[in-house]
VEXKOL-345208 format. One record per residue: x, y, z of N, C-alpha, C, CB in turn; residue in one letter. Coordinates in steps of 0.1 Angstrom, whole numbers, plus 5000, padded with zeros to 4 digits. Atoms other than C-alpha are relative to their C-alpha. Glycine has a CB too. Layout:
N
XYZXYZXYZXYZA ...
REM end
This chain:
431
500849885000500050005000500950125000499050005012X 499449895001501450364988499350115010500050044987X 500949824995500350745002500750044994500050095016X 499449965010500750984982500850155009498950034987X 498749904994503951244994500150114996501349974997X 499649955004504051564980500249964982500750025009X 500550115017502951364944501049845000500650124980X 499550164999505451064955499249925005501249985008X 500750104999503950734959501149945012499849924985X 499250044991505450614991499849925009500450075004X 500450084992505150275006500150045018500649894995X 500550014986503550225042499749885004499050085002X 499650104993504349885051501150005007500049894994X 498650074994506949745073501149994991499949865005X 498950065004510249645065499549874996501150005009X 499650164999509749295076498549974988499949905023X 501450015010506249315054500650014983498850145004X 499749975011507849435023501349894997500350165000X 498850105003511049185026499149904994501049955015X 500650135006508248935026499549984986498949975007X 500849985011506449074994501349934994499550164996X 498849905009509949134978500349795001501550205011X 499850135000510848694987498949914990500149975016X 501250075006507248614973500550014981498250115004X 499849945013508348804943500749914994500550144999X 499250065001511448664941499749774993500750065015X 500850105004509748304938499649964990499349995005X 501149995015507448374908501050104989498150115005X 498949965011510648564891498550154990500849784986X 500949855004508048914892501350084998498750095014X 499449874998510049214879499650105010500050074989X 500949944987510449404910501250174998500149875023X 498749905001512349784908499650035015500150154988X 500049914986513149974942500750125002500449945009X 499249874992513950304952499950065011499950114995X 499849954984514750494982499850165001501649965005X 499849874999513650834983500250075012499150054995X 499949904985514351095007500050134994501649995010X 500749824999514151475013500450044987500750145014X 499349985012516851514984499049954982501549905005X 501050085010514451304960498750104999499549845005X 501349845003511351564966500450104992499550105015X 499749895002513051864963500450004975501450015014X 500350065013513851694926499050034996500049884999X 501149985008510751644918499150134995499449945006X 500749915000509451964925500350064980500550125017X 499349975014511452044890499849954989501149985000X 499650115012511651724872498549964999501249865004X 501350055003507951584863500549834995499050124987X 499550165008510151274840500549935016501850024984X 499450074993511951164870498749965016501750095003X 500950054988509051204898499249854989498650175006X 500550095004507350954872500249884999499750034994X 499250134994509950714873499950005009501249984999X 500050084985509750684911499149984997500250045014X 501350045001506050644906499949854996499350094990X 500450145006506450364885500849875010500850014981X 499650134996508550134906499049905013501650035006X 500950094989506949844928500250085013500749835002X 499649934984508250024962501050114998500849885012X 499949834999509150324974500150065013498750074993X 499350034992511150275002500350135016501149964990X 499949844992510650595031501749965004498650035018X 498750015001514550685031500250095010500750024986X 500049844991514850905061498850065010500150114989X 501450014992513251025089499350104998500150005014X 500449875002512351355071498649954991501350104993X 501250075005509951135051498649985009500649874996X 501150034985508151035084499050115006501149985014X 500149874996508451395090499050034989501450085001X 501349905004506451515066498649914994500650114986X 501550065000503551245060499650075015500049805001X 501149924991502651385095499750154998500450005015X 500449875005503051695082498950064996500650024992X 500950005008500851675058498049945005500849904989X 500750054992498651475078499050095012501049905004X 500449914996498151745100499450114999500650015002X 500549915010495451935089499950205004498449934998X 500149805003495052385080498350025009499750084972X 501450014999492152455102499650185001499549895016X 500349874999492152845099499350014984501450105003X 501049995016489652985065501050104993497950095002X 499249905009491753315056501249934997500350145006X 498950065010494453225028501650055013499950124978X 498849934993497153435047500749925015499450145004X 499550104985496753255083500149894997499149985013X 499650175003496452905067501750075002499449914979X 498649975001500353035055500749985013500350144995X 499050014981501153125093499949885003499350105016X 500250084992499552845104500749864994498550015002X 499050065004501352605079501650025003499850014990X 498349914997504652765088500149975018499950254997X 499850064985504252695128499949875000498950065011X 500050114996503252355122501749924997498649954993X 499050045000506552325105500749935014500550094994X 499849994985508252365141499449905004499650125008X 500650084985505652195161500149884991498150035007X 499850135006506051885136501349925004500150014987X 498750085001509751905136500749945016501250124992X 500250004990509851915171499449845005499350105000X 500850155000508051565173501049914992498250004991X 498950095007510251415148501350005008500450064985X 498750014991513351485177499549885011500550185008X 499950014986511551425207498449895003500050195006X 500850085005508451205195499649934991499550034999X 500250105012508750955171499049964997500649895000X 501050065003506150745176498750134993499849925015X 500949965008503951035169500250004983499750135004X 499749995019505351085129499649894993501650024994X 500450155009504550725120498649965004501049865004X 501449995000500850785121499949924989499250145000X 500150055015501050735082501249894994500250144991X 498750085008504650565072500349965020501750144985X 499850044990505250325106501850005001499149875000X 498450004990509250335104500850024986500749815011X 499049925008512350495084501049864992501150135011X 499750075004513350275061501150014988499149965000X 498549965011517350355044500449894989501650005011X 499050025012518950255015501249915007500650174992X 498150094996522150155034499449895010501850135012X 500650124996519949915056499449914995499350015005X 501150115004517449755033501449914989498150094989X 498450055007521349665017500549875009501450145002X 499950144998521749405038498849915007501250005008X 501450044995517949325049500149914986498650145003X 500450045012518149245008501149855001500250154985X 498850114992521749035020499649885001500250035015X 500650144992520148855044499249894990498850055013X 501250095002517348745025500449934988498650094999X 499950115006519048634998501349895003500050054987X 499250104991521848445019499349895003500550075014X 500850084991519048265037499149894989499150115011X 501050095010517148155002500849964988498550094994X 499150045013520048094978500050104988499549874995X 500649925010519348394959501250014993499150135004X 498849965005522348544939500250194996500249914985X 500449854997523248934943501350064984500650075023X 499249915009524949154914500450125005499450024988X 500049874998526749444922500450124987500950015011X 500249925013526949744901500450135005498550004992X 499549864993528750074905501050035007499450045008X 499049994991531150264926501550034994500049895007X 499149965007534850374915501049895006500350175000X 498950064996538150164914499349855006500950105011X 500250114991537849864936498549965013501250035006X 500849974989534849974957499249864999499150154999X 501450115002532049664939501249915011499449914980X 499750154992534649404952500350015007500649914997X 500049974990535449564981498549975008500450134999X 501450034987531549544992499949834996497950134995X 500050145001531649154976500449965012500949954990X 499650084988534049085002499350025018501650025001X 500550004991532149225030498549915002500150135001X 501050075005529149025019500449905004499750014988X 499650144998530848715016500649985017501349964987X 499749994989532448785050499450005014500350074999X 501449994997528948865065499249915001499350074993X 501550095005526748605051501149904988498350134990X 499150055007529348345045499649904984500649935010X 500850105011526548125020499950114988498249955006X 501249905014525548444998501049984988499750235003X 499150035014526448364962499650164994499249834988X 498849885006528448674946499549984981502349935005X 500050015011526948674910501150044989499050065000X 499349905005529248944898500050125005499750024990X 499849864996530649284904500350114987501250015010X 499349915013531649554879499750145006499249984983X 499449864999532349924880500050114991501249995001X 499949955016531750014846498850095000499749864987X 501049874998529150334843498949954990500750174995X 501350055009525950354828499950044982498850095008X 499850025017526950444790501149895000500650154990X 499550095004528750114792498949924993500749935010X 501150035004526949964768500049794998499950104985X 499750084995528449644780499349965011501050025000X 500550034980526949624814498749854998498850225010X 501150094996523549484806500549834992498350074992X 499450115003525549174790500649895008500650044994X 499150004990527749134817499349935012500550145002X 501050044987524749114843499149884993498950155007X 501050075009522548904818500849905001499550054985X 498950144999525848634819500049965010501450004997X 499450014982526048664858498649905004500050215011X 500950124999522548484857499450075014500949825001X 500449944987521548694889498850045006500650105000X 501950004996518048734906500450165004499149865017X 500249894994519149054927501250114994500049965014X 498849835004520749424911500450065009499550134993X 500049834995522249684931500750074997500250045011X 499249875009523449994912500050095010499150094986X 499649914994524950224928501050134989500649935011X 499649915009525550494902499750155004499449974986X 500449834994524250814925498749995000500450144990X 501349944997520950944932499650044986499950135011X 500549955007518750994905500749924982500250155005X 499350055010521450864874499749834999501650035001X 500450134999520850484888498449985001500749955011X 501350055002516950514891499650024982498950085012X 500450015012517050604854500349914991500150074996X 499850125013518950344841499649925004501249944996X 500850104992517150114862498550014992499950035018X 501050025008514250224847499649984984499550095004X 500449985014514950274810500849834994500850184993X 499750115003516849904813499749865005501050034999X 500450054992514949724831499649904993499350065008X 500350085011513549524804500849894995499850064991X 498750115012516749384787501049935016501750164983X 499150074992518349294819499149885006500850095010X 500650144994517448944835499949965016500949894993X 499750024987517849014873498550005005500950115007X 501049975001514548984888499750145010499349875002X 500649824989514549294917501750104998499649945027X 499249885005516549574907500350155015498850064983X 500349914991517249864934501150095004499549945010X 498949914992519350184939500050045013500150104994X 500049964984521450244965500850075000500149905010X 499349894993523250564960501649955002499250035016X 499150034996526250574978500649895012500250094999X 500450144987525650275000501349945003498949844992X 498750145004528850064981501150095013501149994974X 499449974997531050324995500650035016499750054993X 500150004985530150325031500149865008498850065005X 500050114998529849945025501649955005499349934988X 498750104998533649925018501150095007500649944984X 498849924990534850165041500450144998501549935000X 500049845006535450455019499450125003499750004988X 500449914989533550675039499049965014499450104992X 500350024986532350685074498450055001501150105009X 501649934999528150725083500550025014498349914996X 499849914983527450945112499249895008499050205003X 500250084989527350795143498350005007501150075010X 501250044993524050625154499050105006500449925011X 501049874996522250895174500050134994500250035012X 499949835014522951195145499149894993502050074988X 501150025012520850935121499049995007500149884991X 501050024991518550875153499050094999500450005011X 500349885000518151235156499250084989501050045002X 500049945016517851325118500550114995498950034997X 499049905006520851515115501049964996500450105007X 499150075015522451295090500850134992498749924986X 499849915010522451585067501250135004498550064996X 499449934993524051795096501549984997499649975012X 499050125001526951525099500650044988499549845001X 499749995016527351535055500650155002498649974988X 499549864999527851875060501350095002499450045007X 498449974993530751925080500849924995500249975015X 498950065001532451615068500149994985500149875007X 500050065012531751615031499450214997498749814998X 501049874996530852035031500150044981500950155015X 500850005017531151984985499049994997500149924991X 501650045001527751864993498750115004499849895010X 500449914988526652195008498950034993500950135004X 501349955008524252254975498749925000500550004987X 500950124999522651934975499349975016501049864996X 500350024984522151945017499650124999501249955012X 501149905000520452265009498849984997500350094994X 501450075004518052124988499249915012500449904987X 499950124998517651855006499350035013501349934999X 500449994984516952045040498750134997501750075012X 501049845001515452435032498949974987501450174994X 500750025016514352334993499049945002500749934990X 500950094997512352065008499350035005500249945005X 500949954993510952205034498950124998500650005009X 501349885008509452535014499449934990500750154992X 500750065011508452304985498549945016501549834988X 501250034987506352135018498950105002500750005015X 500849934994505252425032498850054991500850095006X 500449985014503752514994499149945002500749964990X 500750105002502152224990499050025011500849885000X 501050044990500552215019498950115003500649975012X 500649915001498952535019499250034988500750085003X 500049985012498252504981498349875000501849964990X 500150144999496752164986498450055005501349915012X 501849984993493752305009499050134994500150045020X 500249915009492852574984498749924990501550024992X 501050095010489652524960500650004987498550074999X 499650035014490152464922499450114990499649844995X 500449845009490252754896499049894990501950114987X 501550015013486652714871501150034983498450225004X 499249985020488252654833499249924996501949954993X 500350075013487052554802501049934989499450114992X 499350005005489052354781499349964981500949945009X 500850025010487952274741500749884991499850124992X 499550085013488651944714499450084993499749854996X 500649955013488352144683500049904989500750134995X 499750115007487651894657499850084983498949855006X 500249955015487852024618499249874989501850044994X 500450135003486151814590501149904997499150014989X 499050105001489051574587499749955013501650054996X 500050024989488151504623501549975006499149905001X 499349974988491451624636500050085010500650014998X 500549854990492051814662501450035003498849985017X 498749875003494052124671500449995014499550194993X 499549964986496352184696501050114992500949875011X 499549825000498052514702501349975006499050135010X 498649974995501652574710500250095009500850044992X 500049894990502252784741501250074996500049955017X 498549855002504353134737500949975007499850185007X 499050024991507353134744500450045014500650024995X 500049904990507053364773499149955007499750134997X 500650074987504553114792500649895000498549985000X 499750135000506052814780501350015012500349954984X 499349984995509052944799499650045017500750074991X 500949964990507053074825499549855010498650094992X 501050134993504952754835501049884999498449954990X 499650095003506952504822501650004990498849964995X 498749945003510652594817500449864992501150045016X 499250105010512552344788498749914996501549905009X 501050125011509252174773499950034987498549995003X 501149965018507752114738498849985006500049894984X 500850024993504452224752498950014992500050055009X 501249995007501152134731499249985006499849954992X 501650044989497952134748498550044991500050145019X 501549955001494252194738500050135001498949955009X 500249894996493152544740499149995013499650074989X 500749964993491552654773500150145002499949925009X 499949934994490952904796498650025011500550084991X 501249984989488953054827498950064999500350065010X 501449965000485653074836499750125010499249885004X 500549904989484653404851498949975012499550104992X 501150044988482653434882498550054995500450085015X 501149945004479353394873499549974986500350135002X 500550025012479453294838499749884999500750054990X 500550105003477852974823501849954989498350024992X 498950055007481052734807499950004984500249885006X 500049975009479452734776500650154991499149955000X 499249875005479653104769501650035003499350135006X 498049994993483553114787500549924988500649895020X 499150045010484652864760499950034991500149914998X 500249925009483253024734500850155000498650025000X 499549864998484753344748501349974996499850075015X 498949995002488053204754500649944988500449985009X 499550015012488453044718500550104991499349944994X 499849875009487853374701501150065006498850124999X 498949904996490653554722501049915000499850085015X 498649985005493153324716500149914990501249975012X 499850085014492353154686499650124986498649844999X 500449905010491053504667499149954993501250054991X 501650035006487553344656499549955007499849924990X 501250094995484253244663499549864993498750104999X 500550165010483552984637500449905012501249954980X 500250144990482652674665499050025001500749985014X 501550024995479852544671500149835014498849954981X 499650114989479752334702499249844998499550075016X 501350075000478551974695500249865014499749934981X 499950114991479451814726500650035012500749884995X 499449894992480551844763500349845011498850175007X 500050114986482051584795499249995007500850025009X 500550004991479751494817499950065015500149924999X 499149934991482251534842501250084998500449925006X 499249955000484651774852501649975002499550065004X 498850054991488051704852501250085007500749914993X 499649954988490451784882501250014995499749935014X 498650104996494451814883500250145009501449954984X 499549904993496552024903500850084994500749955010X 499049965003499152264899501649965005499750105000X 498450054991503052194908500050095012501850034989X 500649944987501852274946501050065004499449935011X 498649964991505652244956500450154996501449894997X 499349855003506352544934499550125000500550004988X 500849935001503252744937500650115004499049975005X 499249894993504053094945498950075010500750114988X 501149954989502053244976499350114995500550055013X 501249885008501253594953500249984987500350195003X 499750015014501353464920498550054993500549844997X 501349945009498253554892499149895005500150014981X 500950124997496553214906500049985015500649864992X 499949934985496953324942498349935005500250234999X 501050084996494753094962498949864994499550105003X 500650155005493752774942500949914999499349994987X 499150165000495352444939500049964989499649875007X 500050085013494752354904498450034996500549815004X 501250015006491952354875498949855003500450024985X 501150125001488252174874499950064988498549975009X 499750005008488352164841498249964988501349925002X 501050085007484852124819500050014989499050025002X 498750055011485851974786498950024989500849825001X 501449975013483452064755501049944987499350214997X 499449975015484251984718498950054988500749844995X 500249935009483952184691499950004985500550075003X 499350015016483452194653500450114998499149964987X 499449855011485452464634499449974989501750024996X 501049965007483252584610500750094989499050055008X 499649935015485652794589501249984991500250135002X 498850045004489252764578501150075001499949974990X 498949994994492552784584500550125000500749924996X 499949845000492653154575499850075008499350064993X 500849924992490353234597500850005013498649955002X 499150064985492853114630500950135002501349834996X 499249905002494853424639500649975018499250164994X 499950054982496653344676500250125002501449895007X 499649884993497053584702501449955007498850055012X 498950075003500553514702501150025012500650064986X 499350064988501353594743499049885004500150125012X 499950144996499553274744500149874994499249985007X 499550135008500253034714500950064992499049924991X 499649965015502453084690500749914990500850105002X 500550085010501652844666498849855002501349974993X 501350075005498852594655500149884992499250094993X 500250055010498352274640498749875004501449974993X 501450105002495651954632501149875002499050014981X 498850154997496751604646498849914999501149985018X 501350124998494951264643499949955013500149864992X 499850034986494251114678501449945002498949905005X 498950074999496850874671501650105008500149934984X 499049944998499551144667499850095011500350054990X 499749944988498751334694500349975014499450065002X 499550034994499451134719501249995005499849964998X 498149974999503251154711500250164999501049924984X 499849885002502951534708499450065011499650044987X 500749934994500551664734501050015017498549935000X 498850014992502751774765499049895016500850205004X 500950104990502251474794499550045008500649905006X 500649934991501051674820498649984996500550155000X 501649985001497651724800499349894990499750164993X 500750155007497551314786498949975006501049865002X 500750064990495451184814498850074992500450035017X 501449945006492751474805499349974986500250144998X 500650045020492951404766499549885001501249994985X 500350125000492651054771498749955005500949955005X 501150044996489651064792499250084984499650075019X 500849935010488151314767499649954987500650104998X 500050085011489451084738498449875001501649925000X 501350074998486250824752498950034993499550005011X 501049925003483851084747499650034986500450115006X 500049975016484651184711500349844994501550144994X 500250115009484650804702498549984998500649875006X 500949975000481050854710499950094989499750035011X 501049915006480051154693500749974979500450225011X 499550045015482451004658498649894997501949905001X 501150125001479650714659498750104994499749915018X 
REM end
């Protein structure tokens, strides 16, 4: 069973519960991936949309830290003031009174996620378990000597555990998945860094033959001695990051993120989160070829909303207070498509919901006090031609006709889910 984190998917079983899944698995030879997120992994996401989706996708989703713990109660903890402004204060004290609990009250933070579950632990939890069932472990990663440096601590450990292979070789070796595919190995662990190993994990997960796959960072390196973890009651505490700091202080950018980045992406969210949903219209314009149009966002929003995309979406826009959605989409075609020719011959039932990127919301931005559109989805015939299309060019700038098929691969992913429900609808009204 997941909860959802700040949009991470983040298991809430046990250890000893998830070992068991993860042995069942192992049995029936299920592809199983694993990652380990922590505070450093949010703060990511708040940015990356491709890489929050890869954690999404793996079987588990490992609470890496006790800051994880920390903020399911966070979150958990509900805004009970109505004005937008005191929610803020009142989100902002609970920070404190949370973190506060996370020192000096454990048991309260594991309301939601029951216990902190690391990367450099579930490393030999994964050990054990395959020591104890004959499994076979691959290692992967690390510089110089480090894989067979953690081999021998393994074999040293858990004198039965069979040693598939090791290697060292990076992830444009295009050797590797060969290498591990010969090794004959049930269990992966890459250790290519945060973020670089859950992607090759994810984008090679297919061609390789291990059956549970799982980064672990810099795990190898603490496995083989090459650096030191802080002493027991600093990880107790949850000033790990403290510890990295002082002894490793190159990290000072990443242990910013990781600490401040995180915790305002939180505070965001959480204030964003209890917010109602902005009123929009959005439109399938369908021409007689029964394609339909999507619009290219200006460069000056595309940069704005959505920094480094190719962003194609449907046309929408908002519904004033007070107006009926039909007239609003009608309104807002003409203003940024420069015509009326539409005639509406169809509409969703339902409305659909998403959010906005909460973590990054800004407290006085132009959307100041909502969380995201309800969205009511109409489609349209265009009625005149392509002449007639003139954009208002701070919000498209440019236009074209796609078959369903192709838009799929073109429409930016953020606004798939919506088309796809919508796509139902217009299989209907094609009939």
């Amino acid at each position: 069973m997941k909860t959802d984190l700040l949009g991470l998917k983040i298991n809430t079983e046990t250890r000893a519960q998830i070992l068991a899944e993860i042995k069942k698995r192992l049995e029936k030879r299920e592809k199983t991936f694993i990652v380990t997120p922590y505070s450093e992994f949010f703060h990511k996401t708040y940015f990356d949309q491709e890489f929050k989706e890869i954690l999404n996708s793996a079987d588990y989703a490992l609470p890496d830290g006790i800051s994880v713990l920390w903020l399911s109660y966070y979150l958990y903890m509900p805004l009970t003031l109505k004005n937008y402004y005191l929610k803020i204060i009142q989100a902002f004290w609970q920070i404190f009174r949370t973190g506060f609990a996370a020192i000096f009250n454990k048991k309260l933070i594991k309301i939601i996620v029951p216990e902190k579950i690391s990367g450099s632990d579930f490393f030999w939890d994964l050990a054990a378990l395959a020591s104890e069932n004959g499994y076979s472990i691959f290692l992967l990663g690390g510089f110089g000597d480090t894989p067979e440096a953690v081999a021998e601590k393994l074999r040293k450990k858990f004198p039965k555990i069979k040693i598939a292979g090791y290697s060292n070789r990076g992830p444009s070796d295009l050797s590797v998945i060969e290498k591990i595919n010969n090794a004959k190995c049930d269990i992966l662990m890459v250790a290519y860094g945060p973020e670089k190993q859950e992607r090759w994990i994810y984008e090679n997960k297919n061609k390789f033959a291990a059956t549970v796959a799982i980064g672990l960072g810099g795990t190898f390196d603490y496995v083989a001695g090459k650096k030191r973890f802080a002493p027991k009651f600093i990880r107790s505490a949850g000033f790990e990051w403290l510890y990295r700091l002082l002894t490793q202080p190159k990290r000072a950018t990443r242990i910013f993120h990781a600490t401040l980045g995180f915790l305002n992406g939180a505070l965001r969210y959480k204030v964003f989160a209890n917010m109602p949903f902005r009123e929009n219209a959005a439109s399938v314009i369908i021409n007689r070829e029964n394609k339909i149009l999507l619009a290219h966002r200006s460069v000056e929003k595309q940069n704005m909303d959505f920094p480094g995309t190719e962003h194609w979406q449907i046309p929408q826009g908002g519904i004033e207070r007070g107006e009926m959605p039909e007239k609003a989409v009608l309104r807002e075609m003409k203003e940024g498509l420069g015509t009326d020719k539409f005639e509406i011959i169809g509409k969703m039932e339902k409305a659909y919901e998403y959010n906005w990127n909460l973590a990054r919301e800004k407290f006085f931005s132009r959307y100041t006090k909502t969380r995201g559109q309800r969205q009511t989805i109409f489609f349209l015939k265009f009625t005149g031609e392509d002449k007639d299309i003139k954009l208002d060019q701070r919000e498209f700038s440019d236009y074209k006709w796609f078959t369903t098929e192709e838009i799929e691969n073109k429409i930016y992913k953020a606004r798939l889910p919506m088309f796809k429900l919508a796509m139902e609808k217009f299989k209907e009204l094609k009939k």
